[in-house]
N, C-alpha and C positions, 0 to 999 in steps of 0.2 A: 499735716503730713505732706499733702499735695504743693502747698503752699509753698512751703521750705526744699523742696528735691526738685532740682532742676531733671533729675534720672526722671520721677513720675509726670513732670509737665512734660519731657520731650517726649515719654509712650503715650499721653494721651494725644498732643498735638498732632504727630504721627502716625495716631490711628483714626484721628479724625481725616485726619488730610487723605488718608488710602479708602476705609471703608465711606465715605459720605461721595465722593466720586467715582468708586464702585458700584456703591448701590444705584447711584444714577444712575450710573451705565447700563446695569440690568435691568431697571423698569425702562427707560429708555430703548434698549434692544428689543425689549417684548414689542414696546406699540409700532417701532420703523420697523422692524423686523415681519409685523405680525400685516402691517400694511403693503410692505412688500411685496409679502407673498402671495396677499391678496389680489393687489395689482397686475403680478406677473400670472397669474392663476386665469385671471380673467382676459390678459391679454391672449396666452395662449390658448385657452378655450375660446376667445373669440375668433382666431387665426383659424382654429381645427375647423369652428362651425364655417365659416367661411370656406375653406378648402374641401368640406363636406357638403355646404349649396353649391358650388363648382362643378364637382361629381354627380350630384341629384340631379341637377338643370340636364347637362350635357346627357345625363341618361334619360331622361325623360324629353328631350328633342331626339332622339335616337328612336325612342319608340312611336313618337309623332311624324316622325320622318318617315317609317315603315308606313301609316295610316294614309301617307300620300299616295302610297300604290297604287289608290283605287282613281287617283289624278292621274299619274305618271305610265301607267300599263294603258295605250290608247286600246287594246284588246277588248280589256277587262273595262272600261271605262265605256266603251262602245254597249257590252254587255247592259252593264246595270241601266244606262239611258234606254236602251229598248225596253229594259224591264224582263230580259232575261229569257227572251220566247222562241227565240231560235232553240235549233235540233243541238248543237252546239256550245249551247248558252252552258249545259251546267258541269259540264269540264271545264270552260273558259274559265268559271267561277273557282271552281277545287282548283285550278292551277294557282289563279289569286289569291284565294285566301290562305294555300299553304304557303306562297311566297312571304304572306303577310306573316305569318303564324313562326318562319324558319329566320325572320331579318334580326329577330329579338331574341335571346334564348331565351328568356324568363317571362316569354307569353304562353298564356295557360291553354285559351281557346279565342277565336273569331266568329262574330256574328254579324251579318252582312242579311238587313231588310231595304227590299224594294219597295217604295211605297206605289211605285206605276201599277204595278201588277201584285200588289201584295202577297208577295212572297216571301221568305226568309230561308237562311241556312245558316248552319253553325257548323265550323271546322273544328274538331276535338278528336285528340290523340289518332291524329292519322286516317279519320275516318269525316267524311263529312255528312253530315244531317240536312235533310229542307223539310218544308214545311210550306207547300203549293196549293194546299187543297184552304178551303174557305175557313178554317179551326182558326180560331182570335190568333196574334201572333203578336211579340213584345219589340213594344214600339218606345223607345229611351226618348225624354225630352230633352233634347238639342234645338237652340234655337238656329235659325236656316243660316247654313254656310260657318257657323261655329263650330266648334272644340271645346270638349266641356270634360275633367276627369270627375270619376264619381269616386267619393272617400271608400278607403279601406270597408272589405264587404267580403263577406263569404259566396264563394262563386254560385250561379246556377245553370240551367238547360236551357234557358229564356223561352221559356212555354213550349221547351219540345221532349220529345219521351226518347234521347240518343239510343242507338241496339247498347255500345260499350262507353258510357258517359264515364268521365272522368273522378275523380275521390273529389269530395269538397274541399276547395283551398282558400288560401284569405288572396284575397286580390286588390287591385285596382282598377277598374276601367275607364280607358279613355273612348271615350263616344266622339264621333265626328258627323257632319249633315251634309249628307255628299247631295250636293248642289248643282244644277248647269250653269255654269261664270258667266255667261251671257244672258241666257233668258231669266237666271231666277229660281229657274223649275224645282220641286224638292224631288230628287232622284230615289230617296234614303236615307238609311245610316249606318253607320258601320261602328261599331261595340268592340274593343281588343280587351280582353281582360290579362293582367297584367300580375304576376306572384310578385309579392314584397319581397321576398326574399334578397334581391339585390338592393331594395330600399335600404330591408333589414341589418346587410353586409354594410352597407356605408353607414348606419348611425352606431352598429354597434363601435364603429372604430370612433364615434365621436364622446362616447361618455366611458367612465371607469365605475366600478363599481359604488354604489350608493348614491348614484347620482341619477336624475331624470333627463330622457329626450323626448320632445315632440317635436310633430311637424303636423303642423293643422290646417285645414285652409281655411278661408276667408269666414265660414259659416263657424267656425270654432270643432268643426268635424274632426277627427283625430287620423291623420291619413296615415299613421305609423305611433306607437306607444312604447316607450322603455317596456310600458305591463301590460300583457298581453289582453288583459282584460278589456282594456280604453280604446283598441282599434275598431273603428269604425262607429263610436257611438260620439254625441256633440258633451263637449263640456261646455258647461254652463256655471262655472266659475268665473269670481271675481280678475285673478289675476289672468283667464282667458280672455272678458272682454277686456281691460286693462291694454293686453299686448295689442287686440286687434285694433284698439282705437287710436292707438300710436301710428305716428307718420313715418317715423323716421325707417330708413333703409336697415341698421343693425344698431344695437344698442346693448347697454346692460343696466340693472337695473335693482336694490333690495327688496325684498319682499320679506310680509310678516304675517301671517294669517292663512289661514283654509288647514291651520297643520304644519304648514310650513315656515320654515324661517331660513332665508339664504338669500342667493345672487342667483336672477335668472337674465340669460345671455341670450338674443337674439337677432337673425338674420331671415331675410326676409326676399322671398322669391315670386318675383312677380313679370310674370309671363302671361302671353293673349290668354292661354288654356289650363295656366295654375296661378291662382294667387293664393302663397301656403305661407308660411310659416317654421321655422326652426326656432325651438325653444330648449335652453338648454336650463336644468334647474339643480343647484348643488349646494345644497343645505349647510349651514354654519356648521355644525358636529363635523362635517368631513374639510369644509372650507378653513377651518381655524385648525385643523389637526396638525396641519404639514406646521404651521408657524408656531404652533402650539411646540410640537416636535422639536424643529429648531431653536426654539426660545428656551426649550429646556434643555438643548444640547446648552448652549451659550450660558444659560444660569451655572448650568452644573463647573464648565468650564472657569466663571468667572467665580464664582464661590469657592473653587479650589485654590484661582490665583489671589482669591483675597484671603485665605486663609495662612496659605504663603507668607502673604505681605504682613498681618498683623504677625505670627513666627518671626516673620524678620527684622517686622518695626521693635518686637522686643527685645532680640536677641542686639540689633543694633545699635538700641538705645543704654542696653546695660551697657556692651562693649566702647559705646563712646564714652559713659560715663565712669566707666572704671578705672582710666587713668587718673581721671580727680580726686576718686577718693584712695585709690593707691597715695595718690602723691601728699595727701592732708594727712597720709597715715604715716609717713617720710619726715615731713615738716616736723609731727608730733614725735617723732622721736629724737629728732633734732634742737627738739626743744629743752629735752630732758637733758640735753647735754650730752650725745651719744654723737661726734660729730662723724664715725666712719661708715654712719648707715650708706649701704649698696642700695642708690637711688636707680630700679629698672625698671622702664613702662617702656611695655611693645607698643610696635606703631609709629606712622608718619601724619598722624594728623596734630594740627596744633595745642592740643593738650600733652601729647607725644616730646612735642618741641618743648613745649614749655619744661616739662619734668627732665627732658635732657639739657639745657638750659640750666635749670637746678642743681641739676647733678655733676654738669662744668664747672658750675661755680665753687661745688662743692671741693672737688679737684683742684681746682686752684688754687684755694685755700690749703688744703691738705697735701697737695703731689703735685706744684708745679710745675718741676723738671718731666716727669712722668707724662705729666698728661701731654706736655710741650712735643714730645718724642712721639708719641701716641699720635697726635696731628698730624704729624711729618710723616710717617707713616701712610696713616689715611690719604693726604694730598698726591703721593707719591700711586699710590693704587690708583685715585681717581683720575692722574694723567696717564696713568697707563691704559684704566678707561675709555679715557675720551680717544686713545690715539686707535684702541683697538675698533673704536667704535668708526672710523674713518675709514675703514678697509669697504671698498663699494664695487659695485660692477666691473670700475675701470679698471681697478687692479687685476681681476678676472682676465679680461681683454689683454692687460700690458703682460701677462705673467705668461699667457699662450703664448702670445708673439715672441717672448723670450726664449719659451720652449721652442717654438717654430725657428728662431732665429737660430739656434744649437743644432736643431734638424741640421739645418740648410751646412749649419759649418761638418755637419760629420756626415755629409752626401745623404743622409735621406729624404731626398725632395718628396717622396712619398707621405712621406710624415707629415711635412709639412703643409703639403696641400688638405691633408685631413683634420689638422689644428685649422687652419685657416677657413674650412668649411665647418667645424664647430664655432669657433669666433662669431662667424658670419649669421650661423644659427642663433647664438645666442646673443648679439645684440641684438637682429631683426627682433629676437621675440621677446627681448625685456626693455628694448623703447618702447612705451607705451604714451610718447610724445604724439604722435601719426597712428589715428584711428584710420584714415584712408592714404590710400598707397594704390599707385600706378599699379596695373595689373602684371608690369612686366616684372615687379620687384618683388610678388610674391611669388610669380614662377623661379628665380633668381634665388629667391630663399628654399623653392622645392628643390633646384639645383643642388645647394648645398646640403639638403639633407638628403637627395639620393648619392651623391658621393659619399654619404658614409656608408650607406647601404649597399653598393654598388661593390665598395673595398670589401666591407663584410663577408658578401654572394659572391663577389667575383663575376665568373661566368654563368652563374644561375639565375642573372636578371639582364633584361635588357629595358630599356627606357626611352619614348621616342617622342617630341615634343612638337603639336601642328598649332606654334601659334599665329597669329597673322599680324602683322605689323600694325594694323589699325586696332586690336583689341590689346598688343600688347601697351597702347599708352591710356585705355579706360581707367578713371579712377574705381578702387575695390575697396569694399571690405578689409580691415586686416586678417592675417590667417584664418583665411577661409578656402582655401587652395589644401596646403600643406595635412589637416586634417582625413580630407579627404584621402589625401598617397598611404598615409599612415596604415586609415582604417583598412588597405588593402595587407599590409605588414601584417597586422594584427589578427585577421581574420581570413583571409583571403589566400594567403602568398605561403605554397608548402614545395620547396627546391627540390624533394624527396621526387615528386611525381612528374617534374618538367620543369624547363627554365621558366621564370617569370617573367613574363611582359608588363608593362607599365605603357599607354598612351599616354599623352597628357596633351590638351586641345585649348586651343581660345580664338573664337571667331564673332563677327556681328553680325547678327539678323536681321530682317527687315523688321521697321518699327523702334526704332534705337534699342533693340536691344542687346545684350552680350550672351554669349553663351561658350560655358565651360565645362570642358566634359575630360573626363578623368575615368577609362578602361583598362579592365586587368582579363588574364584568361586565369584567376584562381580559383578556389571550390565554390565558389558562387554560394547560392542560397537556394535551400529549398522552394517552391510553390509556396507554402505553408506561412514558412518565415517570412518572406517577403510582401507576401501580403501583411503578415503582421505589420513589420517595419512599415511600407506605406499605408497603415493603418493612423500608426504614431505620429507620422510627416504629416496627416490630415491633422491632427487633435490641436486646437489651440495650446501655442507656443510655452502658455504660462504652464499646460500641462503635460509637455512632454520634454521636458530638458531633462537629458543624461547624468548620473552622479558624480561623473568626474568633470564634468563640464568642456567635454571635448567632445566628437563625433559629429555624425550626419545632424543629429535633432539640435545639436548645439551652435551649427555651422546654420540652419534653417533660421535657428529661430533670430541669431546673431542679425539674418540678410532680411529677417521679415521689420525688423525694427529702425533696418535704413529704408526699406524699399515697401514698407507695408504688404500686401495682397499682389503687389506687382512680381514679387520673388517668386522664381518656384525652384525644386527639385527633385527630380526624377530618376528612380532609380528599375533599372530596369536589366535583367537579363542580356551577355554579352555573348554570341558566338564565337567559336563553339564552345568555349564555356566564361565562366567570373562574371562578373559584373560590369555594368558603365554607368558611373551617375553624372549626371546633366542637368547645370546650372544654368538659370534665364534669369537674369534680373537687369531692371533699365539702368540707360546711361545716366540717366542724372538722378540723383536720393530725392526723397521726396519733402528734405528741408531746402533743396537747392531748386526745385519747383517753386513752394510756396515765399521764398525769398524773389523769387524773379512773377510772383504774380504781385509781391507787396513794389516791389518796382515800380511794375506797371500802373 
């Protein structure tokens, strides 16, 4: 059956040929598609952690830099070297350590030990505590003249009984060993305990749901936890010492074990007084979703169009082969001796030819005169065809001027200058030989289209044009001027409430560049709107072109493609009312750049 039906060899061949390069295409799509994502996932998460150790560092020198006070106040610095025995000493102290206590918002309390005079005091909620008499006092191991942060820890009183102590909070302290730079001496130490909370604010913005953060220091201590459980206690996990035995500054990495199976991403902060850790951990279930997601948008999509395609490859395969066996079914009655069979197959494809062909002949035979007439005919239509089909633009052009030239004999010069500013219109805008054009011939083509407008309004418009002779011979853009007057027509320009004004601008900046500015005093735009709009003018160009393929975003996107990132325009609010939009882009395109660096 297969054998003998050329109809069934072409639906198989057919469907061979669509579904076997489809299905590729969809297992194909899944593993680029699915790598992709992964790729861009991990790029981006590693940018976020990166702009998130940016954030941690700068705020954690912030609160280091407060901890210098006890340097920087030669006061309070004088205090603690004597060891605090002056009448004097312990207001000097509360003056410092609320300075210390107020440079940070998210310090909780200050503890400030003398070891001269073994003293101590703790500043908390406004109130400050000591502790002078001979009762033990907590003394933090800081080695001499170091910066030491101690992990995530729930706060205390450091061995003193405050009147109004503060609630327990989760903290961090940075411990310092205030030192004499000269002799050596151990002066002290000074304790800032620190709420995570502003830890907390910058990593929540670094993970999304289902996914883990840490930041751990060097000891594997947990100085921050996605789960609240983990702060402050050491993991002792494989993939913890794993991370810390790694050199590298950021990294990513798979993981498979402890429970887990994903990409964990890391950046790594490494300061005199913190060596931590950022680990970011985001398990395949949520890692493979989004591509998983997309893969199955694209499945569904391609299984639709290959559905399509086999529908088609059927439908197309009878319809090519149903001339053939039309026509065997022609032949067979012609056989019989029936020679006035009406030989009809729709269609221009060769099987089409062939059965007309057949059916000339058959004419021929049967109705020579007939058919001979019949040609004549046809021939006669297809030059009238060919001659209608000759009719072009220029006729357009020649058939105004004709008119204009009838003007001019029956005195309406008026007329004719209006013919002659459409003419003018419409060749500039249907050569599409000259993609760029002097600046001055698009002002020249605005010319001629506010003369119609002009004739239109009359005295309801005025038009005023500040070009300067240096910008009018910039090479431009094509219509990229004329859009702009427009959108004022369109949106802008109501005769009802005041005459119209039109500026129209072109001048050079410093820096070669042009700038073209186009002002109206029409209903302007809202706040609202206008932010919209340069909302649009921000979006990458492939996503914000217009439906009709005219306007501001279409004029953008048109100048971004000759002048890349170097284009702009701005639109902006005009006194005392409409708008002015302001075009900047450089003198030379940026093929006539890299043509003049391939010179070089």
């Amino acid at each position: 059956m297969i054998r003998n039906s050329i109809r069934n060899k072409l639906i198989l061949f057919l469907l061979a040929a669509t579904i076997l390069p489809i299905s590729t295409s969809i297992v194909m799509t899944y593993y680029v598609t699915e790598r992709q994502v992964i790729q861009d996932t991990i790029q981006t998460n590693s940018n976020l952690i990166y702009q998130g150790k940016t954030n941690l560092v700068n705020y954690l020198n912030g609160v280091k830099q407060a901890t210098l006070l006890v340097y920087n106040d030669n006061n309070l610095y004088t205090v603690i070297e004597n060891g605090a025995t002056g009448f004097g000493s312990r207001q000097e102290i509360i003056r410092g350590l609320l300075s210390i206590n107020n440079a940070v918002q998210e310090i909780h309390q200050v503890y400030l030990y003398l070891s001269k005079t073994d003293k101590a005091f703790l500043y908390t909620q406004g109130n400050t505590n000591s502790n002078e008499s001979s009762r033990s006092k907590y003394v933090p191991s800081v080695d001499k003249g170091n910066v030491w942060i101690e992990p995530t820890h729930s706060s205390h009183t450091y061995a003193m009984f405050p009147f109004n102590p503060l609630p327990t909070a989760t903290v961090f302290t940075f411990h310092r060993s205030i030192t004499n730079s000269l002799t050596m001496e151990d002066l002290g130490t000074l304790s800032v305990d620190v709420n995570v909370s502003f830890i907390e604010s910058i990593c929540n913005q670094l993970m999304s749901q289902g996914e883990e953060l840490f930041v751990l220091d060097a000891g594997g201590n947990v100085v921050y936890g996605s789960k609240a459980e983990y702060r402050g206690k050491m993991l002792d996990e494989p993939w913890v010492r794993d991370l810390l035995a790694r050199e590298e500054e950021r990294g990513s990495l798979e993981w498979n074990g402890g429970g887990f199976s994903g990409i964990q991403m890391y950046e790594r902060i490494r300061e005199p007084y913190a060596d931590w850790i950022i680990v970011k951990r985001i398990p395949n279930e949520l890692l493979y979703e989004h591509a998983k997601r997309l893969t199955f948008a694209n499945t569904l999509i391609l299984l639709a169009f290959m559905a399509v395609v086999i529908i088609g490859t059927v439908i197309v395969s009878i319809r090519f082969t149903a001339p053939i066996r039309k026509l065997l079914g022609y032949i067979g009655k012609i056989q019989t001796g029936n020679m006035q069979v009406d030989i009809h197959v729709k269609g221009n494809d060769e099987f089409s030819i062939l059965a007309h062909r057949f059916r000339v002949m058959m004419q021929t035979i049967n109705q020579l005169i007939t058919k001979e007439y019949k040609l004549e005919i046809a021939n006669k239509t297809n030059q009238l065809k060919a001659l209608q089909a000759q009719i072009n633009p220029h006729f357009l052009y020649n058939a105004l001027q004709s008119i204009g030239t009838l003007a001019l004999q029956h005195e309406a010069p008026k007329i004719y200058s209006l013919l002659s500013a459409l003419a003018k219109i419409m060749r500039y805008s249907m050569n599409t030989g000259e993609p760029i054009v002097p600046f001055k011939r698009e002002v020249d083509h605005v010319r001629s289209y506010l003369a119609l407008q002009l004739h239109r309004f009359e005295n309801e418009l005025t038009v005023e044009y500040r070009i300067t002779d240096e910008a009018a011979e910039i090479p431009v853009p094509k219509m990229i001027l004329q859009p702009l007057v427009e959108n004022y027509f369109k949106h802008g320009f109501d005769p009802r409430s005041q005459i119209g004004r039109l500026e129209i601008g072109g001048r050079l900046l410093e820096g070669n560049r042009l700038e073209i500015t186009v002002a109206d005093n029409g209903k302007g735009m809202s706040a609202h709107h206008l932010e919209q709009l340069r909302r649009k003018l921000r979006l990458p160009m492939d996503a914000s072109g217009e439906e009709d393929g005219i306007g501001l975003l279409n004029v953008l996107a048109r100048l971004k493609l000759y002048y890349d990132d170097e284009a702009a325009m701005i639109v902006e609010p005009h006194q005392p009312g409409g708008l002015i939009i302001t075009i900047i882009i450089p003198l030379q395109r940026k093929e006539a750049d890299e043509d003049d660096r391939h010179d070089r």
